[in-house]
C-alpha positions in Angstrom: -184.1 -3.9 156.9 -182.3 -4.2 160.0 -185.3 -5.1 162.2 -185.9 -8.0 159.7 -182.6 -9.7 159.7 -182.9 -9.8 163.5 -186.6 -11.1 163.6 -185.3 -14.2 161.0 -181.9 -15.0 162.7 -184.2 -15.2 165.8 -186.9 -17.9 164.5 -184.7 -19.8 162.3 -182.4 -20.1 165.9 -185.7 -20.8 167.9 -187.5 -23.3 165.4 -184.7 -25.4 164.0 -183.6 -27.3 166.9 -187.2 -28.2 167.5 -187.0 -30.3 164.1 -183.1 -31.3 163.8 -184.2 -33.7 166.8 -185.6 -36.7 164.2 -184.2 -37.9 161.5 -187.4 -37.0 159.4 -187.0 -33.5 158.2 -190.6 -33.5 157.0 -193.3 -31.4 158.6 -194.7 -34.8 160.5 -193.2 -35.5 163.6 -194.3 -38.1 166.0 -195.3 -36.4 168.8 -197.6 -38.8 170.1 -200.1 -35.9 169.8 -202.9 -34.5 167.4 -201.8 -32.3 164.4 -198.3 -31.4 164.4 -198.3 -28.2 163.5 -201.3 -27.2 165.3 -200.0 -28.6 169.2 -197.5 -31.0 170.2 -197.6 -33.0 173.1 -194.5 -32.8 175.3 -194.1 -36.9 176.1 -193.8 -37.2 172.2 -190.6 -37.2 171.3 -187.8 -39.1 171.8 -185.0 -38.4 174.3 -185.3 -36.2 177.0 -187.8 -33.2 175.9 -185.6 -31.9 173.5 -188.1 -30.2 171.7 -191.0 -31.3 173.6 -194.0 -28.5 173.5 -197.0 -28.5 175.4 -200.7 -28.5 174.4 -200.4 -24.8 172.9 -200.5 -23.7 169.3 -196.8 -24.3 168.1 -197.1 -20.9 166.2 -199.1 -19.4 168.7 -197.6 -20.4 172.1 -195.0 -23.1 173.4 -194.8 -23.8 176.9 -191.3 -24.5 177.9 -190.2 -28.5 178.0 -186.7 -28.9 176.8 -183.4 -26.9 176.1 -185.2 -24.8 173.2 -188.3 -23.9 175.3 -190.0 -21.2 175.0 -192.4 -19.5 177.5 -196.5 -19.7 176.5 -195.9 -16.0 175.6 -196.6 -16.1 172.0 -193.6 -16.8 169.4 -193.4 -14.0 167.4 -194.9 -11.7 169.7 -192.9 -12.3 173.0 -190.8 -14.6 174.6 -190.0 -15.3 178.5 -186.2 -15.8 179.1 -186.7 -16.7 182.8 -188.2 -20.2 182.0 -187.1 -23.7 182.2 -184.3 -24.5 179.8 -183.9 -21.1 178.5 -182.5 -19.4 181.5 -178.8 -20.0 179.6 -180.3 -19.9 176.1 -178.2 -17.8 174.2 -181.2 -15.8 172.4 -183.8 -15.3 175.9 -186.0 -12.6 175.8 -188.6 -11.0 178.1 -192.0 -10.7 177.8 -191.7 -7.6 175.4 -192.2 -7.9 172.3 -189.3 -9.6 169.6 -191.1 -7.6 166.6 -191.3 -4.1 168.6 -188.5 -4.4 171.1 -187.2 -6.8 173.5 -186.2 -6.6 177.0 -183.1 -9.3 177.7 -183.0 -10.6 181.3 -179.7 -12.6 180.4 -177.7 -10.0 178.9 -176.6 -12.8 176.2 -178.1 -10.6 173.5 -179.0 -7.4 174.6 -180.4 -5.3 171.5 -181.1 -1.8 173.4 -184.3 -1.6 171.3 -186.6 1.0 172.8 -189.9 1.1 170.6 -188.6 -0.8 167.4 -186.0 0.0 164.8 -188.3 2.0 162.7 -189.1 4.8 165.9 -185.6 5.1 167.0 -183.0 3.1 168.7 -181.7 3.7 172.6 -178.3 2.6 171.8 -177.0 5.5 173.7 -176.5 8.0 170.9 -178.2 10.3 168.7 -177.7 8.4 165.8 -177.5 4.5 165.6 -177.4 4.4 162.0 -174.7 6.7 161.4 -176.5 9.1 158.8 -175.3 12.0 160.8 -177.2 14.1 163.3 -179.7 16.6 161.5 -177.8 20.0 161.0 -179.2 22.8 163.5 -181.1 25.2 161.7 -179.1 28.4 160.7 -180.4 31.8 162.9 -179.5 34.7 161.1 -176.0 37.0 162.3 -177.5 39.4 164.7 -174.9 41.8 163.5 -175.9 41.7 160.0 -178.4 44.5 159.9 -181.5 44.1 158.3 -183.2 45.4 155.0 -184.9 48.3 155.6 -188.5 48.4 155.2 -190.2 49.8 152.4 -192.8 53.0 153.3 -195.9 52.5 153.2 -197.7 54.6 150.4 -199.1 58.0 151.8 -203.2 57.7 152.2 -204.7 60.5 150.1 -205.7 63.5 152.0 -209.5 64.2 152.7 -211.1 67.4 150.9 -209.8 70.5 151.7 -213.5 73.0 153.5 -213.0 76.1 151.8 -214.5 80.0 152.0 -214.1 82.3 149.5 -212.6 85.5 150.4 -214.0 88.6 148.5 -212.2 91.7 147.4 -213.4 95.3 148.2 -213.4 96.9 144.8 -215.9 96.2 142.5 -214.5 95.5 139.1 -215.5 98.4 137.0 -214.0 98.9 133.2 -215.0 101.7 130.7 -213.8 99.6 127.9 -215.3 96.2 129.8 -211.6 94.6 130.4 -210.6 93.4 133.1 -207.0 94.7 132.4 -203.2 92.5 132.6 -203.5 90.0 135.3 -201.0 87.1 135.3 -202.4 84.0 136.2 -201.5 80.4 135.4 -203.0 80.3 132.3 -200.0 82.4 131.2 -198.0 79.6 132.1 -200.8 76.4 130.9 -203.1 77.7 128.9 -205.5 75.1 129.8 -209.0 73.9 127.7 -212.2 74.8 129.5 -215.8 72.9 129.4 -218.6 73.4 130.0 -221.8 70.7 130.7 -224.0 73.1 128.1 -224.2 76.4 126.6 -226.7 78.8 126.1 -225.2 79.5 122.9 -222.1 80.7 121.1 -222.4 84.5 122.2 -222.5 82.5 125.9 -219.6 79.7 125.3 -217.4 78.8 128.2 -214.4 80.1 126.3 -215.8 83.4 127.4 -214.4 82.2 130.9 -211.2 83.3 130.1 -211.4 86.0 127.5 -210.5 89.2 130.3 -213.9 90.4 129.6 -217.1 92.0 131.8 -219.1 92.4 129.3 -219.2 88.6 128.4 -220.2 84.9 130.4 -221.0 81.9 130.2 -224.6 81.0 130.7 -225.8 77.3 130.6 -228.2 75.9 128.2 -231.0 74.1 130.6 -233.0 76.2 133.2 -232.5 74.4 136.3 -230.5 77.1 138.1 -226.9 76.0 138.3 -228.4 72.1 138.7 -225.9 69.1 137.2 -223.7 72.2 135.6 -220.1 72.1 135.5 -217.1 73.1 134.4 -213.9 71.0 133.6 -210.5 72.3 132.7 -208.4 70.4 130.6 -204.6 70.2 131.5 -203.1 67.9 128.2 -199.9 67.5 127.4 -199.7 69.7 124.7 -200.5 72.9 126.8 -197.4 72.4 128.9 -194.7 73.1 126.5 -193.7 76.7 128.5 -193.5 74.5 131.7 -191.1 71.8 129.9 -189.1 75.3 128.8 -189.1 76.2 132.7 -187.8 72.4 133.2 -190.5 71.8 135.3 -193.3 68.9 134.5 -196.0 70.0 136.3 -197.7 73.4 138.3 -198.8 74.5 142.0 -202.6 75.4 142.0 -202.8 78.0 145.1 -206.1 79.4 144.2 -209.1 79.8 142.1 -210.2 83.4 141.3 -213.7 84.1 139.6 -216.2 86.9 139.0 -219.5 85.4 139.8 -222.7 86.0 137.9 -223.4 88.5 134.4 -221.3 91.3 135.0 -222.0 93.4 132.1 -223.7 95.5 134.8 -225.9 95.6 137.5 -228.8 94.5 135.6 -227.6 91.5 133.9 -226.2 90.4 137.0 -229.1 90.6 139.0 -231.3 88.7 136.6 -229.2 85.2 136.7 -228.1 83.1 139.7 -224.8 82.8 141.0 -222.9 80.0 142.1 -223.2 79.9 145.9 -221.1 76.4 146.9 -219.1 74.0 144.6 -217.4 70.6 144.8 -213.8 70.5 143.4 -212.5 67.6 141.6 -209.2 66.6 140.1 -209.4 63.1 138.2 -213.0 62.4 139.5 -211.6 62.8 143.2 -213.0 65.5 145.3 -210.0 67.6 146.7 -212.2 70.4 148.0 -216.0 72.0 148.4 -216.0 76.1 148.6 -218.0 78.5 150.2 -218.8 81.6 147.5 -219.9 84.7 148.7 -222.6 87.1 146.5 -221.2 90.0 145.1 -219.6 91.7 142.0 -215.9 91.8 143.1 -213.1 89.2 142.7 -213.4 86.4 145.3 -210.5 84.0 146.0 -210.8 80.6 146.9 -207.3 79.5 148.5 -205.9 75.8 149.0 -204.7 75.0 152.3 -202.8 72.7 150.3 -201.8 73.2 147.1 -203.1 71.5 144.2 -200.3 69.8 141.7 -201.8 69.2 138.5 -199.6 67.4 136.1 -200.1 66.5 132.1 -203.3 64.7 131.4 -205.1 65.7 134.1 -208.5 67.3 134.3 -209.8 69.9 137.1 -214.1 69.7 137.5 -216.0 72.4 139.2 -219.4 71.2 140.0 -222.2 73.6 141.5 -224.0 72.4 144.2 -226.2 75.9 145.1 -226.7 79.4 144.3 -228.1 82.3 144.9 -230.2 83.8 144.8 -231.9 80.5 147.3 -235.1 81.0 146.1 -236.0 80.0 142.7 -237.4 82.8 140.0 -239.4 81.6 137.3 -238.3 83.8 133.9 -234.3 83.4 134.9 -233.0 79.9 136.5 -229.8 79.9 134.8 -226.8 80.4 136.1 -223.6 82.8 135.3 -219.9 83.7 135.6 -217.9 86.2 134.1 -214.2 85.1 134.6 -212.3 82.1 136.0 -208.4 82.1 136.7 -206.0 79.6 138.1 -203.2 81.2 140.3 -200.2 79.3 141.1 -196.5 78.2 139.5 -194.5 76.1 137.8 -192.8 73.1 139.5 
């Protein structure tokens, strides 16, 4: 708004006296000349050059001839002060630009205008306008100390390379039990499943009966192929371990009697588990090495396993033995299972 007033009080000062000269007030002056408005002829007038203009545009460019001459710089886009008759005009600007700056060689009005009002005024301080200098930007206090960052979430471990340990005894029972052995089921009595059964006499709940004289055979013939077995940890089997004010257990190890062991007979005629894949909730946490004999074997965690309510264990069997396949008896055996491990 600023730069406007300035650019009017300039034209209105440089263009009036050129017509307050005659009497007529109307657009036609006698100028002795060709169109008025389009160039003037300086021996025109009357008087002594008041506003006399040379052949140039009157909008476009006035060559100096009187007291309100202007330089043949163009009106409105530059005006020489240092011309005839305007050296002691009170409004004499350079050659730069009235619209986008001007450069005073008289000091009569001396704007300071840099680049135009719009980019910024060199009037010798920050802020010609008076708004106020833009506030710095706060930094925070370096003595405030900073929240600390939040942990990143631990990466699940890789699966744990296992080898079954055997014992030295070989399990032998009169009356075919395998006796008192606490185990974790005696905490969580957990469900087992299996992928198929031979039939009831051969269920997977004869996994965990304490018996020699019973297993659990699969159904299909394919030697141990696709089988598996799945322990179920719900809720509802870990009221003892709510009494113990614990909510979940510590699986250290997996004990199992591999293959028929009613005797020597029924053991030899089915395969045995040779190497498994561990699972807990569909994500492998180990693969085991089983050895081939009647006793106990123990398959230890490096790192123990903690199984909480809802979850489910899978035991899948990857090979057996014996390696090579017999025609009348491909399916596969185990006596007894057992979790070892505590409460938590």
């Amino acid at each position: 708004m600023i730069k406007k007033i300035f650019v009017s009080v300039a034209v209105l000062v440089l263009i009036v006296p050129v017509f307050a000269v005659d009497d007529d007030m109307s657009w036609m002056m006698d100028m002795g000349a060709d169109d008025p408005l389009a160039s003037a002829d300086s021996g025109g007038l009357p008087g002594e050059g008041a506003a006399g203009f040379s052949d140039d545009d009157l909008l476009f460019g006035a060559e100096p001839g009187g007291a309100a001459g202007a330089a043949e710089d163009d009106l409105f886009f530059g005006m020489d002060a240092g011309t005839t008759g305007a050296a002691t005009a009170p409004s004499g600007f350079g050659d730069d630009d009235l619209l986008f700056g001007a450069a005073p060689e008289t000091g009569a009005d001396d704007f300071g205008m840099d680049f135009g009002m719009d980019m910024g005024m060199d009037a010798g301080a920050d802020d010609p306008f008076g708004f106020g200098a833009a506030p710095a930007p706060e930094l925070p206090d370096p003595a405030t100390p900073r929240p600390a960052a939040k942990p990143a979430a631990p990466k699940p471990a890789g699966p744990m390379y296992l080898s079954a340990v055997p014992e030295t005894n070989i399990v032998y029972s009169k009356s075919n039990s395998i006796g008192q052995i606490r185990t974790l089921r005696d905490l969580v009595p957990f469900g087992i499943i299996a992928t198929s059964n031979l039939d009831d006499e051969h269920a997977a709940s004869n996994l965990v009966d304490g018996r020699l004289d019973t297993a659990w055979v699969e159904r299909r013939m394919t030697g141990g192929e696709g089988e598996a077995l799945t322990l179920d940890f719900s809720e509802y089997y870990f009221a003892r371990v709510y009494e113990r004010k614990a909510r979940a257990v510590k699986v250290e190890s997996i004990r199992l009697l591999s293959g028929y062991h009613k005797d020597r007979e029924q053991w030899n005629e089915f395969f045995r588990p040779k190497k498994v894949r561990i699972k807990l909730n569909n994500r492998t946490i180990a693969y085991a090495d089983l050895s081939d004999n009647m006793n106990w074997q123990t398959v230890k965690f490096t790192r123990p396993v903690t199984v909480r309510p809802g979850d489910k264990m899978r035991i899948e069997f990857l090979e057996v033995f014996p390696e090579i396949r017999r025609e009348n008896d491909a399916r596969i055996a185990i006596t007894q299972i057992a979790l070892m491990g505590k409460a938590e």
